[in-house]
C-alpha positions in Angstrom: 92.7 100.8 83.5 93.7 97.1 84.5 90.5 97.2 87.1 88.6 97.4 83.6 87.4 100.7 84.5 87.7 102.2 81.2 85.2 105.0 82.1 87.4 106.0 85.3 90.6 106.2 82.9 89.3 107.5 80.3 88.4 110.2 82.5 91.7 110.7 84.0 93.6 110.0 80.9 91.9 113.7 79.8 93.1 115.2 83.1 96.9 114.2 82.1 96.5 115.4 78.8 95.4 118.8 80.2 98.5 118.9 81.9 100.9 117.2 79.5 99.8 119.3 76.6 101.3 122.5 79.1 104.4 120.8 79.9 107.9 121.7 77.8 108.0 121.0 74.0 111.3 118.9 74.6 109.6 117.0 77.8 108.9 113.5 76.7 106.2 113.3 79.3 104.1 115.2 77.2 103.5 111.7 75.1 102.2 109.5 77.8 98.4 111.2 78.6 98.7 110.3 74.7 99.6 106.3 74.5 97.4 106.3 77.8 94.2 107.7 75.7 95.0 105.0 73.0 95.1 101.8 75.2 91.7 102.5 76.4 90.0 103.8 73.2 91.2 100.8 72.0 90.4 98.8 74.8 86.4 100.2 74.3 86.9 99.5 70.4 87.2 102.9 69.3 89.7 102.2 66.7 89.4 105.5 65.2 90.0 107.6 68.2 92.4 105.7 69.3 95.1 105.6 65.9 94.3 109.6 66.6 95.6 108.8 70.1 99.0 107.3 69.2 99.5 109.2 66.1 99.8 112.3 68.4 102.0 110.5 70.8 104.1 108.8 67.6 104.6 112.5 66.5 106.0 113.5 70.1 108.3 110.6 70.4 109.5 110.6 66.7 110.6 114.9 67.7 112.3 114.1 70.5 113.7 110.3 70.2 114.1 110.0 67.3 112.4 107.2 65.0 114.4 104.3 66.1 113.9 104.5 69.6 112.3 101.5 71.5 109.7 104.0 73.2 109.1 105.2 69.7 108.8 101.3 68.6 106.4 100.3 70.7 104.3 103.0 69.2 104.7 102.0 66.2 103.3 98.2 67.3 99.8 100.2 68.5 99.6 102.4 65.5 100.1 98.5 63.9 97.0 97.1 66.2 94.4 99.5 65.4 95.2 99.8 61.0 94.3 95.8 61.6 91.2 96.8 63.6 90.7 98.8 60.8 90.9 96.6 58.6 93.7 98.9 56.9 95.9 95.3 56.6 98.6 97.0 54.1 99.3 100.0 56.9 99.4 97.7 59.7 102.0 95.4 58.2 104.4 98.4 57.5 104.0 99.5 61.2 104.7 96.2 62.5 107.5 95.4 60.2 109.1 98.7 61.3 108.4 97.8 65.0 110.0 94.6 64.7 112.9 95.9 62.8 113.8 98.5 65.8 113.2 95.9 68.5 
């Protein structure tokens, strides 16, 4: 993904979540194939699939950290990112203001 090879990770991203989605309901590994899948959707401007992306890796986190964790923040800062790109303003403040307030 930082070689700008979004094709190449987007590929692999899928791989991981074919594994991840196996692993242990209480592994927090299963979130990462997740956040991975939304930095390059959103990297490619697919704003839609990627929200879809970190929604499903905000809904892991928030189960097993809890919704004040810094892991779970920094979810919260990409759910933030894409409601701008959405031009969803009102949503995107909230996420950011609850970032910020758990960092």
């Amino acid at each position: 993904m930082s070689a700008g090879r979004d094709d190449y990770s987007l590929y692999y991203y899928m791989q991981a979540k074919n594994f991840s989605d196996k692993l242990a309901y209480m592994n927090p590994d299963r979130s990462l194939a997740y956040c991975g899948l939304g930095h390059v959707l959103f990297n490619t401007e697919e704003y839609v699939m990627s929200l879809r992306a970190f929604l499903k890796a905000r809904e892991i986190r928030e189960a097993l950290y809890g919704s004040e964790h810094i892991d779970t923040a920094t979810i919260y800062n990409n759910l933030g990112c894409c409601m701008y790109m959405l031009e969803r303003n009102s949503e995107a403040l909230a996420y950011f203001n609850i970032s910020h307030a758990i960092l």
